[in-house]
KOLTOR-197644 format. One record per residue (C-alpha): residue in three letters; x, y, z. Coordinates in Angstrom, 2 decimals, padded with zeros to 5 digits. Last residue first. Example, Ala and Ser with C-alpha at 12.3 -4.5 7.8 and 13.67 -1.06 7.14 Angstrom:
+-----+---------+---------+---------+
:   r :       x :       y :       z :
+-----+---------+---------+---------+
: SER :  013.67 : -001.06 :  007.14 :
: ALA :  012.30 : -004.50 :  007.80 :
+-----+---------+---------+---------+
This chain:
+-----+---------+---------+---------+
:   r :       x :       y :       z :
+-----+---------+---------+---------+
: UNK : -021.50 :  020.55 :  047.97 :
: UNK : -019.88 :  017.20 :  049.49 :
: UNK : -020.86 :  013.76 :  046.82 :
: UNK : -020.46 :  010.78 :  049.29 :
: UNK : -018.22 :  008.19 :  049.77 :
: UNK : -018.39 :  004.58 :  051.15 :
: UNK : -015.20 :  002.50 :  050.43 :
: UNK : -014.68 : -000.74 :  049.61 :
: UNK : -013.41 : -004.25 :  050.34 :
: UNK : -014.16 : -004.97 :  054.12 :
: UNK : -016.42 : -002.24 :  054.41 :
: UNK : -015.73 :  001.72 :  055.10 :
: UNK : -017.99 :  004.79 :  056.01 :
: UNK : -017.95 :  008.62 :  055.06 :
: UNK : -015.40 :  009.25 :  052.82 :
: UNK : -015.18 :  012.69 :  051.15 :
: UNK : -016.50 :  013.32 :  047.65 :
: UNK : -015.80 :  017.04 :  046.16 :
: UNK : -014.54 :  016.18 :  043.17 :
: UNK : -010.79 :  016.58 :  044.11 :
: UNK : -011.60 :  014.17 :  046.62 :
: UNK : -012.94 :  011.76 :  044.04 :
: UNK : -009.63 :  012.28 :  041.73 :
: UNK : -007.82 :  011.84 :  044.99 :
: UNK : -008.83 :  008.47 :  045.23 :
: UNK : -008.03 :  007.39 :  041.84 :
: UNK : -005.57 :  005.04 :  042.44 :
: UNK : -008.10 :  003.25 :  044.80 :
: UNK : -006.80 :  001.29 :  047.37 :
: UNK : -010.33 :  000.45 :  048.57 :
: UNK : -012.77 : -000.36 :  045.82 :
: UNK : -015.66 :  002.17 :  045.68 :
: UNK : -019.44 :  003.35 :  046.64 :
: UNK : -020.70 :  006.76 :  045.69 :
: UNK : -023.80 :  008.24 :  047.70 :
: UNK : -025.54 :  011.50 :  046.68 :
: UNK : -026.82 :  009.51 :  043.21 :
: UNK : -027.26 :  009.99 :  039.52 :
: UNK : -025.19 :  013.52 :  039.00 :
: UNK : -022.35 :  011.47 :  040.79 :
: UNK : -021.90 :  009.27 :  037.82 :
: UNK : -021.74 :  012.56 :  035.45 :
: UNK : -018.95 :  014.04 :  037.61 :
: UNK : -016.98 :  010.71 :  037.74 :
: UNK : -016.92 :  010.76 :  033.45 :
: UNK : -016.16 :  014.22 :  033.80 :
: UNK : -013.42 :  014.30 :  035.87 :
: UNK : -011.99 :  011.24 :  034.16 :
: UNK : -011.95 :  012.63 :  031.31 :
: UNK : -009.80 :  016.16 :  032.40 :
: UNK : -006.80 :  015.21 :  030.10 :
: UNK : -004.71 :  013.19 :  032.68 :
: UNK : -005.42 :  010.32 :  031.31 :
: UNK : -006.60 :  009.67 :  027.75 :
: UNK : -003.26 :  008.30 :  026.14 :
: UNK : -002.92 :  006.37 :  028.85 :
: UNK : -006.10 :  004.20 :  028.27 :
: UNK : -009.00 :  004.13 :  030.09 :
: UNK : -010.52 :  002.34 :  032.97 :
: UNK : -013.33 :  003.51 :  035.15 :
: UNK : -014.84 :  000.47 :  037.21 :
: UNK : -017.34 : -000.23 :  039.75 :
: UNK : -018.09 :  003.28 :  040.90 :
: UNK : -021.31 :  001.61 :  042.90 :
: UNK : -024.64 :  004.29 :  042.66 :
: UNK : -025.93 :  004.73 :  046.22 :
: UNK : -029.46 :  004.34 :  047.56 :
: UNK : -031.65 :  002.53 :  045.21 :
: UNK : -028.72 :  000.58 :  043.71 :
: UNK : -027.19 :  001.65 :  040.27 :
: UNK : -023.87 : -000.61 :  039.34 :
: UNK : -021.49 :  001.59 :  037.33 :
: UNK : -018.62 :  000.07 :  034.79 :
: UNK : -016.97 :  002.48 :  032.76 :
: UNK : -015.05 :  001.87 :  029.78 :
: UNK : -011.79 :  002.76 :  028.06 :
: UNK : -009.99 :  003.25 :  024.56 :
: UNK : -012.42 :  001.44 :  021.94 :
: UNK : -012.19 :  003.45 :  018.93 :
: UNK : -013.48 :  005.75 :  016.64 :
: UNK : -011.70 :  008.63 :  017.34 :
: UNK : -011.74 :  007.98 :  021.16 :
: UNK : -014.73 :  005.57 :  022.56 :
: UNK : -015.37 :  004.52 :  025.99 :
: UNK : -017.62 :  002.38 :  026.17 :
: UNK : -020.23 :  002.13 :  029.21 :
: UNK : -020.66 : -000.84 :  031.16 :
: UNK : -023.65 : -002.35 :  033.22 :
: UNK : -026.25 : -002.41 :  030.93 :
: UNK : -025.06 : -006.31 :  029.55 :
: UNK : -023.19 : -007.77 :  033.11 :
: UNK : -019.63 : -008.40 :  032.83 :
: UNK : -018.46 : -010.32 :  036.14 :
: UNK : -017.04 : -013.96 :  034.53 :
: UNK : -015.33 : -011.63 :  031.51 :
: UNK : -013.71 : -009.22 :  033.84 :
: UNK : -012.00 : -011.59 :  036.03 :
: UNK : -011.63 : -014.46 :  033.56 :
: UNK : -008.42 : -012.73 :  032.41 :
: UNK : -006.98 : -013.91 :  036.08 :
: UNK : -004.17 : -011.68 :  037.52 :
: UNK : -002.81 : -013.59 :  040.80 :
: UNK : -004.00 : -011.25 :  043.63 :
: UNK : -003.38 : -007.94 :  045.82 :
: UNK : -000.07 : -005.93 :  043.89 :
: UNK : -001.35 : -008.30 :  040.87 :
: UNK : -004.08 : -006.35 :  040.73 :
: UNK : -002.58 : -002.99 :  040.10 :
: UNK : -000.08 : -004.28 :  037.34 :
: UNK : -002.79 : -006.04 :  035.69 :
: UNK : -005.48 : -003.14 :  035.51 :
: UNK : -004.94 : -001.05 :  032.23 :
: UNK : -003.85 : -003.63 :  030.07 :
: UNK : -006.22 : -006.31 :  031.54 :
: UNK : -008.81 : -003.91 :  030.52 :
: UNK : -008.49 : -003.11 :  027.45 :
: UNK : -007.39 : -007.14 :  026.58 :
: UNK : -010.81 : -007.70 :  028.28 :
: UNK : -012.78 : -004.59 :  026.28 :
: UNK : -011.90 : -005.40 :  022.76 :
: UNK : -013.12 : -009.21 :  022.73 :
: UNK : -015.78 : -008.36 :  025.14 :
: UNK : -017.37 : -006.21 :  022.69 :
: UNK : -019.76 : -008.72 :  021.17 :
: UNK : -021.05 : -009.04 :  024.71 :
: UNK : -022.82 : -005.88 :  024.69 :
: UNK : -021.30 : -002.51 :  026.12 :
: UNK : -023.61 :  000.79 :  026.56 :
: UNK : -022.94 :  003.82 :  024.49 :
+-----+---------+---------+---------+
């Protein structure tokens, strides 16, 4: 289900937990981060068992759909989730667009997505039959 602001309480000590150490590798960790770029419609919960354990962000242009954010908790990686979640973003466009220095890079190539293009901050991919 799609994310309202009543949720940001859960979702920005979520995600801090599952992104500090990786940001800080680039910039100072800032909580405001998440909470200055949430946009209502843009995030999807993540729920396990009745909880809160991940979201994903996805920003829907005309030509590509933007991979903004997939976070989850470590208790849910590695189970096949992530495969999914990715699989059912690609179903809405050919053209994925990402972060660079993605840890999850070779989840996409494992999907079938192979890099086509590059900007100064992220990567241009697209779904490969």
């Amino acid at each position: 289900r799609l994310a309202c602001e009543e949720y940001l309480d859960v979702l920005v000590p979520l995600y801090e937990s599952c992104m500090r150490g990786y940001a800080e590798a680039f910039y100072p960790w800032d909580n405001r981060l998440f909470r200055d770029s949430f946009r209502p419609g843009e995030v999807e919960l993540i729920e396990h068992r009745g909880e809160i354990r991940g979201l994903l962000k996805t920003q829907i242009h005309e030509d590509h759909v933007y991979l903004a954010d997939l976070q989850m908790m470590p208790e849910l990686r590695n189970r096949g989730l992530g495969s999914v979640l990715v699989g059912l973003t690609l179903r809405r466009a050919q053209v994925l667009r990402r972060r660079r220095n993605n840890p999850a890079q070779y989840l996409y190539l494992r999907l079938g997505v192979r890099r086509i293009g590059e900007g100064a901050s992220d990567l241009l991919m697209e779904r490969w039959p």
